[in-house]
C-alpha positions in Angstrom: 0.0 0.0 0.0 1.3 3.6 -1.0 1.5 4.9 3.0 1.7 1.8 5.1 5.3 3.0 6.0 4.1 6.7 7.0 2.4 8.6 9.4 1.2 12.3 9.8 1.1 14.4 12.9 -0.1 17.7 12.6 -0.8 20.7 14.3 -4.4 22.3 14.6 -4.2 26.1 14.7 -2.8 27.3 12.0 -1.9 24.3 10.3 -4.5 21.8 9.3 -7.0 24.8 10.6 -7.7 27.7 8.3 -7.8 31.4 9.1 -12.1 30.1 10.5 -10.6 27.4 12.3 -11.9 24.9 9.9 -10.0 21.6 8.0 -10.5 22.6 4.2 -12.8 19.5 1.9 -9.5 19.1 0.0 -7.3 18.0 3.2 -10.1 15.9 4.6 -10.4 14.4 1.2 -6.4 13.7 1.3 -6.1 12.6 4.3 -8.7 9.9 4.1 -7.4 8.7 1.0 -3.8 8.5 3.2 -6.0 6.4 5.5 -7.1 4.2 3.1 -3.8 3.6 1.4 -2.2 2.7 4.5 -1.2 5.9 6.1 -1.5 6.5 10.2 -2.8 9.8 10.5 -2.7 11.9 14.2 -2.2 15.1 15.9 -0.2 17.1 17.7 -1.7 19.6 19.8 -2.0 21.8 22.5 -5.9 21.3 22.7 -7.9 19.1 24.5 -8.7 15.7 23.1 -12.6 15.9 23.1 -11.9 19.8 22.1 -9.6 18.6 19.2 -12.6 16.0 18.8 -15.2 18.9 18.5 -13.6 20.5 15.7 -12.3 18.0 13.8 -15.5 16.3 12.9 -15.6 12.9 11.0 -12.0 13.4 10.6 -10.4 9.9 10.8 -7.3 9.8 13.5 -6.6 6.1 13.6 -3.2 6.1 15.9 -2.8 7.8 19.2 -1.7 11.6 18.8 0.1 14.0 21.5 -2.0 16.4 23.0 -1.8 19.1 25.4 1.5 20.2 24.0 2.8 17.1 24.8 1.3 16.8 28.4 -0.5 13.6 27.1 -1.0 10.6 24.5 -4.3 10.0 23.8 -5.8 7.2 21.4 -8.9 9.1 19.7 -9.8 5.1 18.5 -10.2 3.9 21.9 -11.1 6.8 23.8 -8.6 7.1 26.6 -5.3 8.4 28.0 -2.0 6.4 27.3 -0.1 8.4 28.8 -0.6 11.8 31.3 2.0 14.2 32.9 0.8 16.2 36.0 2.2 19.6 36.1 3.6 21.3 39.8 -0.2 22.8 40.9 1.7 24.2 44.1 3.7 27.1 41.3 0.9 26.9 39.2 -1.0 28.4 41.7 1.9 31.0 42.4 1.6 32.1 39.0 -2.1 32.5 39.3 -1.4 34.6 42.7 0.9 36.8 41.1 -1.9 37.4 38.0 -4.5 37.8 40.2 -2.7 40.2 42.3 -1.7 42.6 39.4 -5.4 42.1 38.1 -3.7 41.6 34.8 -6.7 40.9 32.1 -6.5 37.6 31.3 -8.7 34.2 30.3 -7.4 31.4 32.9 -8.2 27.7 31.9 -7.3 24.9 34.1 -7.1 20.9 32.1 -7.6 18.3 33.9 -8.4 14.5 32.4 -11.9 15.5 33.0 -11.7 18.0 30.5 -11.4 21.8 30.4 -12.3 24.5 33.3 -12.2 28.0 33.2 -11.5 29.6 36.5 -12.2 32.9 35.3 -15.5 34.1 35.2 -18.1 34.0 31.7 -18.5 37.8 31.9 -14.6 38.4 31.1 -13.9 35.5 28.8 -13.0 36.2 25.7 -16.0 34.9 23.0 -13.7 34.0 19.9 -11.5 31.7 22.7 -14.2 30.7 24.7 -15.9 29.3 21.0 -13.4 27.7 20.2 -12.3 25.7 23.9 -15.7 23.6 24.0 -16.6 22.1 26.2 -15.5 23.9 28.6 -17.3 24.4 31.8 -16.8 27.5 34.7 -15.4 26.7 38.1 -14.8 28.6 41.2 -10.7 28.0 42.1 -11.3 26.0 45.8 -13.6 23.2 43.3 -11.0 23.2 40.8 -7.7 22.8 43.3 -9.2 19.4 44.1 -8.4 18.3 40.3 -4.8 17.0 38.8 -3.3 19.3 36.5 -1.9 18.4 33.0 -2.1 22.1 31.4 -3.0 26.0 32.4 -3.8 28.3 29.8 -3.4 32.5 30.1 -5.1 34.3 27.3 -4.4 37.7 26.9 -7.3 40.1 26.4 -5.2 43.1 26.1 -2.1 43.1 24.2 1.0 42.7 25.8 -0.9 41.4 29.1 1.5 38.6 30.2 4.9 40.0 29.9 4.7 40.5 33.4 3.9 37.0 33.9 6.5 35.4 32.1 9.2 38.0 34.0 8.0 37.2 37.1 8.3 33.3 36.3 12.1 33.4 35.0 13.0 35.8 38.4 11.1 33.4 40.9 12.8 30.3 40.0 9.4 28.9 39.1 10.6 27.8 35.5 12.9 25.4 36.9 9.6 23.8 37.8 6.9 24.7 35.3 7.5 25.1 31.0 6.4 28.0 29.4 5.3 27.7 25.9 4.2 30.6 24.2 1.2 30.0 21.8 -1.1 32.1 18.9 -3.9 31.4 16.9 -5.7 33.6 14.3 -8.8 32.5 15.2 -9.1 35.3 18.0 -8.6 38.7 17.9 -5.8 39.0 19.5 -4.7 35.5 20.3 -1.6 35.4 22.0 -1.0 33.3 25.3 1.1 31.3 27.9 0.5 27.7 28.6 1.9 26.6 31.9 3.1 22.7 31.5 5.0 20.5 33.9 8.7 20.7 33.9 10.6 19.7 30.5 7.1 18.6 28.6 6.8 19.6 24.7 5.2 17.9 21.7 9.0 16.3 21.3 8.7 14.3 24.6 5.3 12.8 22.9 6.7 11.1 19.8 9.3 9.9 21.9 6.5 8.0 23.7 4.8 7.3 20.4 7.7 5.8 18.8 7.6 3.1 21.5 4.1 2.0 20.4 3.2 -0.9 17.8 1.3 1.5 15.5 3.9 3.5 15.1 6.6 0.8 14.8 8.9 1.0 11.2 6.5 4.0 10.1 8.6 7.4 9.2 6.8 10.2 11.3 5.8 13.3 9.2 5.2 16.3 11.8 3.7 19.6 10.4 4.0 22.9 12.6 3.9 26.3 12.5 4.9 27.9 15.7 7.3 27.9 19.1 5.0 24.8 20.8 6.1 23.1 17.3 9.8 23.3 17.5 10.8 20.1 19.6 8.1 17.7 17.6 9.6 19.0 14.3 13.5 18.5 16.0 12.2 14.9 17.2 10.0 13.8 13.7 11.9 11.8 10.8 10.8 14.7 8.3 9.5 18.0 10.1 7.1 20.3 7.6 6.5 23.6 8.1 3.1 25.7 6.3 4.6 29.0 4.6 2.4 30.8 7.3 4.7 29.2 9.9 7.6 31.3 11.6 10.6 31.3 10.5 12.7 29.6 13.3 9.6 26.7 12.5 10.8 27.3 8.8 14.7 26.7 9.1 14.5 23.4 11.2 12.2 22.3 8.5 13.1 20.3 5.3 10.3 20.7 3.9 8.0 23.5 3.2 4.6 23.6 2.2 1.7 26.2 1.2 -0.1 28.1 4.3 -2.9 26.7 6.4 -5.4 28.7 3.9 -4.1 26.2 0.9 -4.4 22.9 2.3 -1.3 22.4 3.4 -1.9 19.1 4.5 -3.2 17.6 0.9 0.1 18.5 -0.7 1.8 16.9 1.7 -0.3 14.0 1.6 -0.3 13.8 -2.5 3.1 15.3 -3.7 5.6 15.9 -1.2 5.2 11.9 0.5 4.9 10.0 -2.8 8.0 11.8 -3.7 9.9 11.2 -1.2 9.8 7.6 -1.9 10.9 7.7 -5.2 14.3 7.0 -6.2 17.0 9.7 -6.7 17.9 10.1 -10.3 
């Protein structure tokens, strides 16, 4: 079969999503044509597995994908966690001190394995974020300390709003015990924000995990990005990919390059840049 020795993991935001946050008919016709030739196609995100779900409707993901930047492995086929990282809650909650403290205007979501909270209240939360991060559900913070922590999510509603934050992170010590990854999405208006993950967790630390799985075994992993939260899955894939929307640190690690998110980036992967590759040198 054409793909049986491949497999895709991509990105959402900004990469299989377009500029509406949608997956374009000509990628969801490429990719289940991958499926059907063989190909294991996943994802790598930052969202939420029955978030990713949501949005990604009868879209096929037939092999466990990285989610939560890397927080977590989950198999969208079976329905379940393979794998979960808690974060340090104790400096989480320092972070969220210092925030509240400064009264800096932000959207704060905890994730737990039960899905996604905010602990900010409806009246302030941003309605282009708060679309897309269903379901979602609003907590007051002494329900929500009871929970595990995988992720927390800062979104700025003014610009600018967490350099503060991330200043008073690097001074206190606290990233010695908590990553920072800085993400975007053009989905919202202004749509920059801070994830808070346990110490040393990316979307690289995921296909290490992957590569250890059956599935997954003798396949050459294809791993499309466009941003910072990209970086390490890119380093750790066999061929890292990179939209021409992406940024270009994502662009130099990248071997190869493909048209933006608003082009379907991931059906010209899929039908010209894979076969391709498999061809013989002249």
């Amino acid at each position: 079969m054409k793909y049986e020795n491949t497999a895709i993991l991509t990105d959402l935001d900004g990469t299989l999503f377009n500029s509406q946050g949608l997956v374009s008919d000509e990628d969801r016709a490429a990719i289940a044509d991958y499926i059907a030739q063989g190909g294991i196609f996943g994802v790598a995100t930052g969202r939420e597995p029955h978030n990713a779900r949501l949005h990604l409707p009868e879209l096929p993901m037939n092999a466990p994908s990285i989610v939560l930047n890397g927080a977590a492995v989950y198999d969208f086929l079976a329905e379940r966690y393979l794998n979960t990282v808690l974060m340090d809650k104790e400096a989480a909650l320092q972070v969220l001190e210092y925030c509240g403290k400064l009264q800096l205007p932000l959207d704060v979501q905890i994730y737990t394995t039960e899905g996604i909270f905010y602990a900010t209240p409806l009246e302030t939360a941003d309605p282009g974020f708060l679309r897309i991060h269903q379901p979602t559900s609003f907590q007051p913070m002494e329900v929500l300390v009871r929970k595990d922590w995988m992720k927390v999510v800062l979104l700025e509603r003014e610009k600018d709003a967490l350099q503060s934050m991330v200043t008073f992170l690097q001074t206190s010590g606290l990233d010695r015990r908590i990553s920072l990854v800085e993400g975007t999405t053009d989905v919202v208006k202004i749509g920059k924000y801070q994830e808070l993950l346990a110490a040393d967790i990316n979307k690289g630390v995921g296909i290490s995990l992957l590569h250890n799985l059956p599935v997954y075994e003798n396949r050459e992993i294809f791993a499309v990005g466009d941003y910072w939260n990209d970086y390490e899955l890119l380093e750790a894939a066999d061929h890292a990919c990179a939209p021409a929307n992406a940024i270009e640190e994502i662009k130099a690690i990248s071997s190869v390059l493909l048209p933006s998110h608003n082009d379907s980036a991931i059906a010209r992967l899929i039908r010209n840049v894979i076969p391709k590759m498999g061809e013989p040198s002249a």
